[in-house]
N, C-alpha and C positions, 0 to 999 in steps of 0.2 A: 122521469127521464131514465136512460139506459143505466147511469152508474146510481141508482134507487136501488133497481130493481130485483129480484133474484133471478139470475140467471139458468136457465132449462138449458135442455141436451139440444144439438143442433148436430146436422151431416154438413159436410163437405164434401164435393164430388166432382173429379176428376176427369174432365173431358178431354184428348180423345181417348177411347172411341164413344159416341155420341149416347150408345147404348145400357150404358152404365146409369145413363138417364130415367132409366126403366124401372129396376129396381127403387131406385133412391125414391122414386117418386110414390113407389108400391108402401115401401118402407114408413116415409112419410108418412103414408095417409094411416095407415093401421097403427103408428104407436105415436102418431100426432106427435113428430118431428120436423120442422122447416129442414130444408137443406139450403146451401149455398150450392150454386152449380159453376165451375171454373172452367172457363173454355179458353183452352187454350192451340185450339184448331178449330176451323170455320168449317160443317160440314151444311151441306153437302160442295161447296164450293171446292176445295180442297180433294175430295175425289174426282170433280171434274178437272180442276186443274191438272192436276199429274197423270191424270187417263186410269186411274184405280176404278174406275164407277162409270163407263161411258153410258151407261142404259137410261134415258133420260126420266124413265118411269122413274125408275128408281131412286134415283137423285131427288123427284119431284116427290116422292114416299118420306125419305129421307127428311126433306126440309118440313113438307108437314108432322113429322114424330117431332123434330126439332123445335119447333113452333108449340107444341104441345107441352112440351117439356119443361122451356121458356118460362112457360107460364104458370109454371107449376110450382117453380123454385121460387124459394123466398127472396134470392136475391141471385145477380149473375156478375159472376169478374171474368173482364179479360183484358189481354193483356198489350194492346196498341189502341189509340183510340180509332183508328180504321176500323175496328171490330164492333165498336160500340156504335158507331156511324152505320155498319151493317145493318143491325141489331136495333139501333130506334128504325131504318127505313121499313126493318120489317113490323115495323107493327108492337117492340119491346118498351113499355114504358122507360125513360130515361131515367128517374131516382132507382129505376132496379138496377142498373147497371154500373161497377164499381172498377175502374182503369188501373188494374194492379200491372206493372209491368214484369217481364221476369227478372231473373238478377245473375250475378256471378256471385258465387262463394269467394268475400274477400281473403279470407284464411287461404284458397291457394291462388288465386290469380289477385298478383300482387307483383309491381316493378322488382325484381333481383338484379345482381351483376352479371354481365356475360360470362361464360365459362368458355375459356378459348381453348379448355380438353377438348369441349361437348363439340366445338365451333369444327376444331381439325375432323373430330371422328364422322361429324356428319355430312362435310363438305361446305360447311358454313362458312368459314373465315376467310378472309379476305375479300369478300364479294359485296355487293350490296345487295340485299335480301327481301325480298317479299315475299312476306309468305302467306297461303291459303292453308286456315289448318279448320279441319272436323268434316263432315260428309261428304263424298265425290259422288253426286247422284246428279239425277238427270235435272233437277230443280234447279239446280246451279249454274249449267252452261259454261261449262269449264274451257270449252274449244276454244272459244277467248282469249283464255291464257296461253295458250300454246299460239294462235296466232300472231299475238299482241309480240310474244318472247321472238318470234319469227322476226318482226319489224324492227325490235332494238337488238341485233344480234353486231349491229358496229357498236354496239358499248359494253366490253366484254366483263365488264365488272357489277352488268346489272343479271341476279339472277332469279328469277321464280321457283319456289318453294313448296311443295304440297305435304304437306301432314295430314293423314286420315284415312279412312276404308271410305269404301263405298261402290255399289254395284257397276260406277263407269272408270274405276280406278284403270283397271285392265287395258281396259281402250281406249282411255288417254295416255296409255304410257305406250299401248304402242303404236299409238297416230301421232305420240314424240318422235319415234323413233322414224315412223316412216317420212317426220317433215325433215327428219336428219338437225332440230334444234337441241343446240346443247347447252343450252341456258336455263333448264327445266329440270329441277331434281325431286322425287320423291323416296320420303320418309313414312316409315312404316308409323301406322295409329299408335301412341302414346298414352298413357295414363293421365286423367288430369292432373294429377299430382308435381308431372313433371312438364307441363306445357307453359308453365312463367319463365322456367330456362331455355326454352324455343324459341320463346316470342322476345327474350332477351337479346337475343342472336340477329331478330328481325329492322330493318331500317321500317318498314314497313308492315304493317297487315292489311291483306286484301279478303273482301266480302263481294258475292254475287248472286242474286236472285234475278232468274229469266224475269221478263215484265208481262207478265200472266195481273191480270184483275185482282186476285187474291193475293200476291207476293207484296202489291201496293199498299196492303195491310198489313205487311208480317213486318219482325223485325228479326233476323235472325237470331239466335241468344249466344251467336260467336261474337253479335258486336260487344255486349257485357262484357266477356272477357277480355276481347282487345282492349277495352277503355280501360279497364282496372289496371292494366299490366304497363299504361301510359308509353302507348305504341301508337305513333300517327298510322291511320287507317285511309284507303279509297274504298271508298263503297259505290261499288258499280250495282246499286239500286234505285227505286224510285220510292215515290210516298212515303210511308212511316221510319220505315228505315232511313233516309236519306235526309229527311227534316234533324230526326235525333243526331245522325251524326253533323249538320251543317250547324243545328244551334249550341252544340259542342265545342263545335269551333274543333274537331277532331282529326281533321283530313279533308280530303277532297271528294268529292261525288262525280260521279261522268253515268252518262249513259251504261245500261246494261246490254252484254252484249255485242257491245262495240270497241272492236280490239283498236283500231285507232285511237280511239280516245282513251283506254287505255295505257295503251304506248304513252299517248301524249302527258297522260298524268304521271306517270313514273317517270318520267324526263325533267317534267318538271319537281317533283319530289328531290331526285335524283341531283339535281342543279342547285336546290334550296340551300341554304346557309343550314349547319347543323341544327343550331338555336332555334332556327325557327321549325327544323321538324320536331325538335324536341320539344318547344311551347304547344303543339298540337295535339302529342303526346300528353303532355300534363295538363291540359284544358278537358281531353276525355278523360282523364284518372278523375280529377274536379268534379266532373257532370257523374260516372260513376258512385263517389262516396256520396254526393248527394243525393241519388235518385234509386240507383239500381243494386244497392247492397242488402246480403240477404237479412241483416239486422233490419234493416230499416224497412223493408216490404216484408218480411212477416211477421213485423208491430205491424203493418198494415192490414193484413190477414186478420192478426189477433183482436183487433179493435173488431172489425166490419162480424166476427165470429159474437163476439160478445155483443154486437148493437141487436145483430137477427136473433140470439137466443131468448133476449128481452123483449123485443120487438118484432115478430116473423115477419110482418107485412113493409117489410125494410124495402 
C-alpha cells in the first residue's frame, strides 16, 4: 500500500495556461516522472467564454492537446465538481480525477472588529454596505449593480461598495455618474492583507458571474474569502457556486444579472433582524474552516502527492 512504499519524485503542474502541459509531459517521459496535472481553468471553454480565442479551429486544436495531455498525467485535480463532470463526459477516467477545491488563507481572511477610522475615511459608516470586492471585468457583469442601486435609491442608507481593478472599472464609474446614482462608491484595490477590515465594514458581500455554460462550473475564490471573514453573502450565480453557497446556509442566491432580483434581495437582507444576517454569516465561517482552509486542502494536495509517487497509475 502507499504508506509501504518508498516514495519517488513526482511533478505537479499548474494549469492555466494549458500549455505548460507540454513540457511536464516531455519531462515525464525522459526522466520517468508521473506528474499531477491541476487545472484550474477549463480550456478551451474559458477562451470561448470570454471571447479570448473566437477562432473555432482553434479552440477545437486546443481541446484535442488538452485531451492529450489528460491522459498523459498521472492523475488530475480540479477544483468544483462541474469540472470533473466536464472531464468524465469527455472521455477522463473518474478515479483520475481528484475535487480539490481552492481555499482562502485563514491567517488573513479572518472575522476582525469594525474600524469606524477606516469606516469615516472610506465613506463606510453609517450606511448599510454591500460590498463587491476583487476584479471589475467583463465576466462579472457589474451593470447590475449600478441598476439594481438605481431601483433602491428611496432607501438612502442602503449602499454599494466596489473594491478592485479591473479593465471595466472606468466605465462603470462613469455609466455611475451618467445614471446620476449615488448610492455607488468605489475603492481603490487593496492588499489582501487588509481586505478583513473592509469586509468588516460590510452588512453584506456580493458575488456575480454572467451565466455563460462555464461560470456554471466556476466558483469564484472571492466566495472563500467572504465565508471565512463570516459575512452573509448574495451570490447572483448559478451551479457550483450557488449550491456552495445555498448548502452553507451563507446568504441568498437570485438570478445573475438580474437587477430586480437583486434589489429585491438586498431589501430583504436589509429588513432582516441582525441575528439572522449574522447566523449566515457564521454558518459560511463554519462551512469554510471545514472545507476551504488552506491547512486542510493542502493536507489534501499532500496525501493525493504521496499516493501518485508510490503509485503513478493513481
Amino acid at each position: 500500500g502507499p504508506a509501504l512504499c518508498s516514495p519517488a519524485e513526482v511533478m505537479w503542474v499548474y494549469h492555466p495556461p494549458l500549455t505548460v502541459g507540454i513540457p511536464a509531459c516531455w519531462i515525464g517521459l525522459l526522466r520517468r516522472i508521473p506528474f499531477i496535472y491541476g487545472i484550474h481553468d477549463m480550456w478551451p471553454e474559458t477562451l470561448a467564454s470570454t471571447g479570448m480565442m473566437p477562432n473555432r479551429v482553434v479552440q477545437s486544436a486546443l481541446g484535442q492537446l488538452a485531451d492529450w495531455i489528460y491522459c498523459q498525467a498521472a492523475a488530475l485535480t480540479v477544483v468544483t465538481p462541474g469540472f470533473k463532470a466536464n472531464l468524465i463526459a469527455k472521455g477522463v477516467p473518474t478515479e483520475k480525477i481528484h475535487v480539490i477545491p481552492n481555499w482562502a488563507d485563514e491567517d488573513i481572511y479572518r472575522p476582525v472588529p469594525k474600524n469606524p477610522i477606516l469606516a469615516q475615511t472610506v465613506g463606510m459608516q453609517d450606511r448599510f454596505n454591500i460590498v463587491y470586492a476583487g476584479n471589475i471585468g467583463l465576466a462579472q457583469g457589474l451593470d447590475t449593480v449600478l441598476a439594481a442601486a438605481q431601483m433602491l435609491q428611496d432607501m438612502p442608507k442602503i449602499q454599494f461598495v466596489f473594491i478592485g481593478d479591473g479593465v471595466d472599472r472606468e466605465r462603470l464609474r462613469d455609466q455611475a455618474r451618467k445614471m446620476e446614482v449615488t448610492n455607488v462608491r468605489f475603492i481603490d484595490q487593496q492588499p489582501p492583507e487588509r481586505m478583513a477590515d473592509f469586509f468588516a465594514l460590510a452588512d453584506v458581500l456580493y458575488m456575480q458571474l454572467i451565466d455563460e455554460l462555464l461560470f456554471r462550473i466556476t466558483i469564484p475564490s472571492k466566495m472563500y474569502s467572504y465565508m471565512a471573514c463570516a459575512r452573509p453573502i448574495i451570490a447572483a450565480v448559478t451551479g457550483d457556486a450557488a449550491d456552495a453557497v445555498r448548502e452553507a446556509r451563507a446568504g441568498l442566491v437570485c438570478p445573475p444579472q438580474d437587477a430586480a432580483a437583486l434589489a429585491m434581495a438586498v431589501r430583504s437582507l436589509y429588513a432582516m433582524p441582525k441575528r439572522e444576517r449574522e447566523a449566515m454569516g457564521d454558518a459560511g465561517q463554519r462551512a469554510f474552516e471545514a472545507q476551504y482552509t488552506r491547512r486542510a486542502l493542502t493536507d489534501r494536495y499532500e496525501a493525493l502527492l504521496k499516493e501518485v509517487a508510490c503509485c503513478p497509475a493513481v
